[in-house]
BAGU-676644 format. One record per residue (C-alpha): residue number from 1; residue in one letter; x negated, z, y. Coordinates in pm, 1 decimal, always signed. Last residue first. Example, Ala and Ser with C-alpha at 12.3 -4.5 7.8 and 13.67 -1.06 7.14 Angstrom:
<atoms>
<atom><nr>2</nr><rest>s</rest><xx>-1367.0</xx><zz>+714.0</zz><yy>-106.0</yy></atom>
<atom><nr>1</nr><rest>a</rest><xx>-1230.0</xx><zz>+780.0</zz><yy>-450.0</yy></atom>
</atoms>
This chain:
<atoms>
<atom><nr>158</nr><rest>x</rest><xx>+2592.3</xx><zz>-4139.3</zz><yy>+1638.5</yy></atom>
<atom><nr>157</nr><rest>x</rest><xx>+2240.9</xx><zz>-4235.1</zz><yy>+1452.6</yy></atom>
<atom><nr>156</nr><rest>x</rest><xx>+2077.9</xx><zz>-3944.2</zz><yy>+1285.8</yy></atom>
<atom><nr>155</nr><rest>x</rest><xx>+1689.4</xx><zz>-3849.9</zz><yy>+1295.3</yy></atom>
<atom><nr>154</nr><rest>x</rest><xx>+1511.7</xx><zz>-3889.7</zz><yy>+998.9</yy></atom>
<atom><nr>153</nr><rest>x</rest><xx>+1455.1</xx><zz>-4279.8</zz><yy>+1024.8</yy></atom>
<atom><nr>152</nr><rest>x</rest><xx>+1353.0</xx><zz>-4226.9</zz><yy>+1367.5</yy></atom>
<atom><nr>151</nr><rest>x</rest><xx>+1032.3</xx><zz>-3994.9</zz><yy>+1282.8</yy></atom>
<atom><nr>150</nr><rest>x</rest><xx>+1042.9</xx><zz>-3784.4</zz><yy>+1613.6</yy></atom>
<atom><nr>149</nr><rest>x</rest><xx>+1178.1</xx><zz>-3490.5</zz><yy>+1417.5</yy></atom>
<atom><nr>148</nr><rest>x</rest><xx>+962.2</xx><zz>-3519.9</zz><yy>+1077.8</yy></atom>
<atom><nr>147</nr><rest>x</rest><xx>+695.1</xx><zz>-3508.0</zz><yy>+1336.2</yy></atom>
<atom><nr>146</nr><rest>x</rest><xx>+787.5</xx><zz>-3185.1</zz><yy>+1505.2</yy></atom>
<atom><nr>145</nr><rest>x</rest><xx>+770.9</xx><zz>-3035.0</zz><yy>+1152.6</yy></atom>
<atom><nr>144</nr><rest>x</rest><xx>+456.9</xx><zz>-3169.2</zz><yy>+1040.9</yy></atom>
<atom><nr>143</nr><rest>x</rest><xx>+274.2</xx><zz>-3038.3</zz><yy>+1346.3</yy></atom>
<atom><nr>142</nr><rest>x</rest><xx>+456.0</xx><zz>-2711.6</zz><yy>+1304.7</yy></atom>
<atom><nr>141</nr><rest>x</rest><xx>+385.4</xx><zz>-2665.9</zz><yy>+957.3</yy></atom>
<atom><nr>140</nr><rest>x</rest><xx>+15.7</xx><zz>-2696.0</zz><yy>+1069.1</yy></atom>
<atom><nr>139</nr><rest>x</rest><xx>+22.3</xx><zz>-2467.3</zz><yy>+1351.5</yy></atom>
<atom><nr>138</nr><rest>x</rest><xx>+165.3</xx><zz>-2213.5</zz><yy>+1103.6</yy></atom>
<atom><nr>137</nr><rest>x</rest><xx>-54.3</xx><zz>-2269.4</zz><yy>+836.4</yy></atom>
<atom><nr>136</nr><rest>x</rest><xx>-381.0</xx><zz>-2223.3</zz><yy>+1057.6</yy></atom>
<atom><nr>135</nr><rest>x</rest><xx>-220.2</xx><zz>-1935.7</zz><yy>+1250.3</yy></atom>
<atom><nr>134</nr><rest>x</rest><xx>-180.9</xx><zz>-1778.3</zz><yy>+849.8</yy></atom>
<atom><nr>133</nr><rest>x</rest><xx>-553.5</xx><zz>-1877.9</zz><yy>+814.0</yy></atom>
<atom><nr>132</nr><rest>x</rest><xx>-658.0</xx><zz>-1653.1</zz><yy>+1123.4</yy></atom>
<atom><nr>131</nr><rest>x</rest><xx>-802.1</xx><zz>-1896.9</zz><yy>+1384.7</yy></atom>
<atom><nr>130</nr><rest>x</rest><xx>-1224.1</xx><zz>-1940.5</zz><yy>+1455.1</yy></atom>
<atom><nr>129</nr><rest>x</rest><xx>-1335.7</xx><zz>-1926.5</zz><yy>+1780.4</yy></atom>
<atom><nr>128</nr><rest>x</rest><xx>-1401.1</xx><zz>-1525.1</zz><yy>+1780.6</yy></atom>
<atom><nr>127</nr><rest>x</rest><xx>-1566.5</xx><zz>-1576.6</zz><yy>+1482.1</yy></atom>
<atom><nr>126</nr><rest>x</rest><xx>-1493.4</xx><zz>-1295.2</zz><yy>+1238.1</yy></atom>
<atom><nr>125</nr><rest>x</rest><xx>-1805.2</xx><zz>-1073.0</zz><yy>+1151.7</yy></atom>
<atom><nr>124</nr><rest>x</rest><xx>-1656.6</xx><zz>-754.9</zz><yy>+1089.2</yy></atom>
<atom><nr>123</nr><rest>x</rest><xx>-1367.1</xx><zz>-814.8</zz><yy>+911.6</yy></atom>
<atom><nr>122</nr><rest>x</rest><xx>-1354.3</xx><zz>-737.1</zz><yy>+543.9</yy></atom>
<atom><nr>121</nr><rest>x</rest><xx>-1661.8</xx><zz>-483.4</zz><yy>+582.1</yy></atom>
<atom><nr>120</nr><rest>x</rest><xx>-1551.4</xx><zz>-371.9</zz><yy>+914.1</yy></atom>
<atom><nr>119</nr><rest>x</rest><xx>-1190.6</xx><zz>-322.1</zz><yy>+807.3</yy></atom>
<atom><nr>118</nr><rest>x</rest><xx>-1365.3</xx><zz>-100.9</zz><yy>+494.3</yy></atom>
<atom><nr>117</nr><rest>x</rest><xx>-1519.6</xx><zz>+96.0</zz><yy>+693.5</yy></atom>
<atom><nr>116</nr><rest>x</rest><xx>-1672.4</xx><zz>+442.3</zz><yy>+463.6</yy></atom>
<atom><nr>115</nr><rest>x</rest><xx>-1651.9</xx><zz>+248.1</zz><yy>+106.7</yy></atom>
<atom><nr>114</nr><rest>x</rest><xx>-1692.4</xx><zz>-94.1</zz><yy>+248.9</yy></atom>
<atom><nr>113</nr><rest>x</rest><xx>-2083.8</xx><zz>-25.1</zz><yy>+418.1</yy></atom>
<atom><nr>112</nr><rest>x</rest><xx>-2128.6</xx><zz>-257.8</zz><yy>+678.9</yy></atom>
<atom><nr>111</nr><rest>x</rest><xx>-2395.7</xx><zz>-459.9</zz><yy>+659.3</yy></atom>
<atom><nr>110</nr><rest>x</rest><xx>-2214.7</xx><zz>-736.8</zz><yy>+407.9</yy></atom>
<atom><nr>109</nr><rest>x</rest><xx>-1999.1</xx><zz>-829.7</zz><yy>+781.0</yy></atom>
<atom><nr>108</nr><rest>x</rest><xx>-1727.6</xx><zz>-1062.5</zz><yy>+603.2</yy></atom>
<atom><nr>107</nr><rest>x</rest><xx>-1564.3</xx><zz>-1289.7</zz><yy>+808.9</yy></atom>
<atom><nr>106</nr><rest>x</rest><xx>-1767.6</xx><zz>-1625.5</zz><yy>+766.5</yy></atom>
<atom><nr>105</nr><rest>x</rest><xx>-1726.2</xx><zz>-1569.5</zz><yy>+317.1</yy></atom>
<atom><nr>104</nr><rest>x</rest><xx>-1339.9</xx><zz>-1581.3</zz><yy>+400.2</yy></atom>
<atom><nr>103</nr><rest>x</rest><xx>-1319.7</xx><zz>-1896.8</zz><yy>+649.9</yy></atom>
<atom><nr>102</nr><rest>x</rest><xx>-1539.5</xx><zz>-2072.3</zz><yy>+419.6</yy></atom>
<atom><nr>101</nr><rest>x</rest><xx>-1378.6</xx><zz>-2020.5</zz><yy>+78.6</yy></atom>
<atom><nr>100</nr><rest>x</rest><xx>-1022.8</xx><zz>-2117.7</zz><yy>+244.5</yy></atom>
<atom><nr>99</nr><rest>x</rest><xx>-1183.5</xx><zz>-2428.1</zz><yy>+377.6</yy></atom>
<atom><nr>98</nr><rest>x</rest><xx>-1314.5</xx><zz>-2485.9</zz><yy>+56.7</yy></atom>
<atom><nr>97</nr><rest>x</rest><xx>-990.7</xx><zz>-2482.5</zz><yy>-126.6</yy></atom>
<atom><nr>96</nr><rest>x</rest><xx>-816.8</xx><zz>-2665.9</zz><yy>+103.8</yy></atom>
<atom><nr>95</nr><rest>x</rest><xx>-1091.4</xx><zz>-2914.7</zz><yy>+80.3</yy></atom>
<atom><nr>94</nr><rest>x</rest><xx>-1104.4</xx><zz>-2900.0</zz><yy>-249.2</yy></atom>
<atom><nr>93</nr><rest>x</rest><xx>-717.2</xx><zz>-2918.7</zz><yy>-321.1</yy></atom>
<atom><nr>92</nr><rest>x</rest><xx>-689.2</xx><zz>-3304.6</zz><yy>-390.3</yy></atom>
<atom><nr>91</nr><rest>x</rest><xx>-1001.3</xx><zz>-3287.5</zz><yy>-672.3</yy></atom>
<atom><nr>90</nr><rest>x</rest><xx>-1268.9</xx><zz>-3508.1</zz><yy>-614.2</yy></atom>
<atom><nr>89</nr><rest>x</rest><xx>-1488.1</xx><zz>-3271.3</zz><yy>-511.5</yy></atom>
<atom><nr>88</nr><rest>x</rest><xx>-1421.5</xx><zz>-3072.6</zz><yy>-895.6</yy></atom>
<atom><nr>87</nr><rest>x</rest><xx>-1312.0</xx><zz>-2761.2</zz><yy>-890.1</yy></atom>
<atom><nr>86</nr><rest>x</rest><xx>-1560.7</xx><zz>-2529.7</zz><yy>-1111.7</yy></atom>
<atom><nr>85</nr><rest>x</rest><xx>-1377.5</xx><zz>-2387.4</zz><yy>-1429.5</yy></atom>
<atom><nr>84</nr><rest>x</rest><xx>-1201.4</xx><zz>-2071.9</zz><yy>-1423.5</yy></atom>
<atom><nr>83</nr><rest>x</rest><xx>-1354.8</xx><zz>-1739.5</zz><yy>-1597.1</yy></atom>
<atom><nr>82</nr><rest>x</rest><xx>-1018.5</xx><zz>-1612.7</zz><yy>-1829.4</yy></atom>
<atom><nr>81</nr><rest>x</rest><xx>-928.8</xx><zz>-1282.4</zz><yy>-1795.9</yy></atom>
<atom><nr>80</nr><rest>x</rest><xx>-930.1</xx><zz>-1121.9</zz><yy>-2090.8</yy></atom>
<atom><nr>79</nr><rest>x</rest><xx>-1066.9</xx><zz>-785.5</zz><yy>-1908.7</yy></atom>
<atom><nr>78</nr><rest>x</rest><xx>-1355.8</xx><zz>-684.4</zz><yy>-2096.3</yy></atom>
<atom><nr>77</nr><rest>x</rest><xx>-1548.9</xx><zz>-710.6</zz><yy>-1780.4</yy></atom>
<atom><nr>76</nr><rest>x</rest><xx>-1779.6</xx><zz>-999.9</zz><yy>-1898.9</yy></atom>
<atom><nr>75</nr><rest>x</rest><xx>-1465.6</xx><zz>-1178.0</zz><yy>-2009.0</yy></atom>
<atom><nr>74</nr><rest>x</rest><xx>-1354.4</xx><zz>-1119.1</zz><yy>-1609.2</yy></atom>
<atom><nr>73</nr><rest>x</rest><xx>-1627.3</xx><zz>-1278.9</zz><yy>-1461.7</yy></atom>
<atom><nr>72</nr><rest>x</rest><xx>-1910.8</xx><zz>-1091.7</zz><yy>-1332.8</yy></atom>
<atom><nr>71</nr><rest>x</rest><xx>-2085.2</xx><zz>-1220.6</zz><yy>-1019.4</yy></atom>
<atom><nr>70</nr><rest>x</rest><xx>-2393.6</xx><zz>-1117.7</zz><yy>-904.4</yy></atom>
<atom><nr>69</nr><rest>x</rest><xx>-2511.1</xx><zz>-920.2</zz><yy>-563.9</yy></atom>
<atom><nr>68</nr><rest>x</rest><xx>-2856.9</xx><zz>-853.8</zz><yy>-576.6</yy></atom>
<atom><nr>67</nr><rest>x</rest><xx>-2977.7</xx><zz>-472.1</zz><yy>-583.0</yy></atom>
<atom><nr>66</nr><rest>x</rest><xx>-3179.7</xx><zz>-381.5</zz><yy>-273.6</yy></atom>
<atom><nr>65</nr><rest>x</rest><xx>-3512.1</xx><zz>-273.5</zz><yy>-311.5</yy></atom>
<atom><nr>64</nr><rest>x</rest><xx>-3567.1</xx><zz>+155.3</zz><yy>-347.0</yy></atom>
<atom><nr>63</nr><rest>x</rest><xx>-3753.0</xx><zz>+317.1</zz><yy>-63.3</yy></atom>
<atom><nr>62</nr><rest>x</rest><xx>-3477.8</xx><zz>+458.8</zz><yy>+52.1</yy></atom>
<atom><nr>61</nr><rest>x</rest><xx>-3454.3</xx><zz>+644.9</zz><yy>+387.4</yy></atom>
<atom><nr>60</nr><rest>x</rest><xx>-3365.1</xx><zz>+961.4</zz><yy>+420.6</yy></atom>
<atom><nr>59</nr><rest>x</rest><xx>-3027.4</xx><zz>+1102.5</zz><yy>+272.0</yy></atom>
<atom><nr>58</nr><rest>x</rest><xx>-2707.5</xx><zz>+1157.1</zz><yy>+425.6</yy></atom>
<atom><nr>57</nr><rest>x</rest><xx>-2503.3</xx><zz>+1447.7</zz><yy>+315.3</yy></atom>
<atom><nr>56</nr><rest>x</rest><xx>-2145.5</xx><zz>+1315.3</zz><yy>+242.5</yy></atom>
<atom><nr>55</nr><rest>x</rest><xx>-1833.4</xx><zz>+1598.9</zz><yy>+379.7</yy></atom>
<atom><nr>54</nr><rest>x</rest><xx>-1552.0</xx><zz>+1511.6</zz><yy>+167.5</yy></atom>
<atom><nr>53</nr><rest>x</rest><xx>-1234.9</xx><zz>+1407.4</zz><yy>+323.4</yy></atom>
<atom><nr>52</nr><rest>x</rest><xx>-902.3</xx><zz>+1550.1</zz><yy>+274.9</yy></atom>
<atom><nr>51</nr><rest>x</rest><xx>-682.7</xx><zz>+1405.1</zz><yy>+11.4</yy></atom>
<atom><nr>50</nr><rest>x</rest><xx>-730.2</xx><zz>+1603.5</zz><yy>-322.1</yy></atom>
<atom><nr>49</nr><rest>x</rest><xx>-652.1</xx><zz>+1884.0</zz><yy>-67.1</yy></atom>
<atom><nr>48</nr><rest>x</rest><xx>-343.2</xx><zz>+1771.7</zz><yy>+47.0</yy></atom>
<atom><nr>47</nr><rest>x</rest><xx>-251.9</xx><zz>+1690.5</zz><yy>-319.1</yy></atom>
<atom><nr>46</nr><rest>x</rest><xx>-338.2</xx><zz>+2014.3</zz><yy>-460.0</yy></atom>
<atom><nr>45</nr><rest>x</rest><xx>-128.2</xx><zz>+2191.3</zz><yy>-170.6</yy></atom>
<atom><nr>44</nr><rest>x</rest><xx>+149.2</xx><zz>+1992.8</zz><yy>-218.1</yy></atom>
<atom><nr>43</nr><rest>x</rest><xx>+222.4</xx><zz>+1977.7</zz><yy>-568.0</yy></atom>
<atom><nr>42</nr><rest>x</rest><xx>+125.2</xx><zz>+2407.5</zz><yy>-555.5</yy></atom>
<atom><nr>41</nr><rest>x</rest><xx>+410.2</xx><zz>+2392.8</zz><yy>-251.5</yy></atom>
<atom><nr>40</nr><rest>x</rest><xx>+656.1</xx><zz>+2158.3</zz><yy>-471.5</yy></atom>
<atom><nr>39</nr><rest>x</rest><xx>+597.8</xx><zz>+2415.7</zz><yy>-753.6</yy></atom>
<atom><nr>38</nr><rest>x</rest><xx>+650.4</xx><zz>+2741.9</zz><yy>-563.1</yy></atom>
<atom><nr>37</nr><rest>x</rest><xx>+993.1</xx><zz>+2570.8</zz><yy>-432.6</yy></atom>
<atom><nr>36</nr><rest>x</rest><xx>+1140.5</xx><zz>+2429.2</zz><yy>-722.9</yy></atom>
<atom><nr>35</nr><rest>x</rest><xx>+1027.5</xx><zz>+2784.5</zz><yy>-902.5</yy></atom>
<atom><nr>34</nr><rest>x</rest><xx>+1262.8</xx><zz>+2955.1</zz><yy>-639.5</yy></atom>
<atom><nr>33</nr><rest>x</rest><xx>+1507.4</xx><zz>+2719.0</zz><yy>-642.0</yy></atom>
<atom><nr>32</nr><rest>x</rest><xx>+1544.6</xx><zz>+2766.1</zz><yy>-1069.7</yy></atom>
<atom><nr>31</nr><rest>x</rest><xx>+1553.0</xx><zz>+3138.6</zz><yy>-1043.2</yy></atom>
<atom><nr>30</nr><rest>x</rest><xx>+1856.9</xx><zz>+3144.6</zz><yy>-802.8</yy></atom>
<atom><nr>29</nr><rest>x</rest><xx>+2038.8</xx><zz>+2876.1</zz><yy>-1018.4</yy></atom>
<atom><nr>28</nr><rest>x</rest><xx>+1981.7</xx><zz>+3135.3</zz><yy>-1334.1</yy></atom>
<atom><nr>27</nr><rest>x</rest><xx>+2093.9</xx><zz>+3448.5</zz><yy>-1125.4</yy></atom>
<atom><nr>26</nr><rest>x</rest><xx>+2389.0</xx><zz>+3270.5</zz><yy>-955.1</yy></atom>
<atom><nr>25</nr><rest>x</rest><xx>+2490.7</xx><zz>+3143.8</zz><yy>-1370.9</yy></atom>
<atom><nr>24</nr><rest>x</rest><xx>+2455.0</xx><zz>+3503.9</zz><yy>-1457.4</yy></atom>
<atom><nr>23</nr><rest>x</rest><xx>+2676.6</xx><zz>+3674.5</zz><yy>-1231.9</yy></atom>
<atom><nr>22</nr><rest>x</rest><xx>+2915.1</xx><zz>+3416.2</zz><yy>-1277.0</yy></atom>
<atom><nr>21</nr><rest>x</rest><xx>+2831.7</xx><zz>+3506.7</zz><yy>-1669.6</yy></atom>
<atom><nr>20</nr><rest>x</rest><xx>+2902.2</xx><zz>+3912.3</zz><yy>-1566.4</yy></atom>
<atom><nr>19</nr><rest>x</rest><xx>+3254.7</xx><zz>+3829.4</zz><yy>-1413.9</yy></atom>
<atom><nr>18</nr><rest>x</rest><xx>+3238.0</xx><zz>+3990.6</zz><yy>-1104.3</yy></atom>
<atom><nr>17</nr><rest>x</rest><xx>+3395.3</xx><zz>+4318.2</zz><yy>-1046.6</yy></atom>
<atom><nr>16</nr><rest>x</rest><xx>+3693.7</xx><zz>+4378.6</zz><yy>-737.0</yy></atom>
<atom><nr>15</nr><rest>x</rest><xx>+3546.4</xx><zz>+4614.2</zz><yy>-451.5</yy></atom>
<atom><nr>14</nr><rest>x</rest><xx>+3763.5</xx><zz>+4476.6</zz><yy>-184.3</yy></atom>
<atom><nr>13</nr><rest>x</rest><xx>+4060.8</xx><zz>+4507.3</zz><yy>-329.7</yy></atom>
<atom><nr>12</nr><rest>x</rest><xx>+4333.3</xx><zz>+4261.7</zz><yy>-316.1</yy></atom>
<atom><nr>11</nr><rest>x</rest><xx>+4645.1</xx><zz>+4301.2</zz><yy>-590.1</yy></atom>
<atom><nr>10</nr><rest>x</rest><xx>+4865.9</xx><zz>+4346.4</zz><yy>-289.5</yy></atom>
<atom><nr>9</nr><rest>x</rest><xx>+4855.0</xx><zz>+3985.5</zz><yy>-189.8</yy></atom>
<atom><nr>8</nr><rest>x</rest><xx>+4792.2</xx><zz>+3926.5</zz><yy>+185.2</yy></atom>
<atom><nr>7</nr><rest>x</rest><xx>+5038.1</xx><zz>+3772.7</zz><yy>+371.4</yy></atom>
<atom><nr>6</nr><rest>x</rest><xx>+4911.8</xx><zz>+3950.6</zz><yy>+696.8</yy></atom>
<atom><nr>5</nr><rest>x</rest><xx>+5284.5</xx><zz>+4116.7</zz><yy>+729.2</yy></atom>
<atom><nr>4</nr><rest>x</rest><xx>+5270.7</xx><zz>+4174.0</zz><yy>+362.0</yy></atom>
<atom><nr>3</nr><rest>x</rest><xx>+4900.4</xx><zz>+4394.6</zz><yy>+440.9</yy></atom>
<atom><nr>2</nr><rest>x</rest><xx>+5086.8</xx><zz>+4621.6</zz><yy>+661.3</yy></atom>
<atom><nr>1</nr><rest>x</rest><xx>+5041.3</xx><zz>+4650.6</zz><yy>+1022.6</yy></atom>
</atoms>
């Protein structure tokens, strides 16, 4: 069978040349996936092992006292951020504010070291009787919700 039959142009040749800057483009694009590559496995390879844990040698006991905990505001820090003044009792959002300052201080466990369990730290001595604040909020919204409903001037005469 002859190559017309195939509708093959006669011009065809197997071995035609390639133009030397297609050449060069392929050989530029080739280049640039291979350093993609080796750089996103370096990336990944520093960053895996900036992430693995340390090994930390524990020492004997210390016979160093404690260091107090203190406060440092903000101006202290360098930080410009302003140090707040005390809220007064008398203020309306004491007792939130107090209640929020109770339920936090109750739930932290200061034995447990934060920098190896953190969730412990934060965590570690919440009351089993004592609700999260969000079921706090919710039970609350609820309560003032289901009021608003049986309040009769709310609800709609038909």
């Amino acid at each position: 069978m002859a190559a017309e039959e195939y509708g093959l142009d006669q011009g065809y040749s197997a071995k035609t040349k390639r133009n030397p800057i297609e050449l060069l483009v392929v050989a530029v694009l080739a280049i640039a996936v291979i350093a993609t590559l080796i750089l996103a496995i370096v990336v990944l390879v520093k960053v895996n092992d900036a992430s693995s844990p340390t090994t930390v040698v524990a020492s004997g006991p210390s016979t160093t006292s404690p260091v107090p905990a203190t406060t440092t505001s903000g101006q202290q820090l360098g930080m410009n951020i302003p140090t707040l003044p005390p809220i007064a009792s008398n203020d309306p959002k004491y007792d939130g504010y107090s209640t929020a300052v109770n339920q936090l201080t109750s739930t932290i466990n200061i034995a447990a070291d934060p920098c190896n369990d953190f969730w412990n730290y934060v965590c570690g001595s919440y009351p089993s009787t004592l609700s999260s604040s969000f079921a706090v909020a919710d039970n609350n919204n609820y309560a003032i919700q289901a009021n608003q409903i049986m309040n009769q001037k709310y609800q709609q005469q038909n």
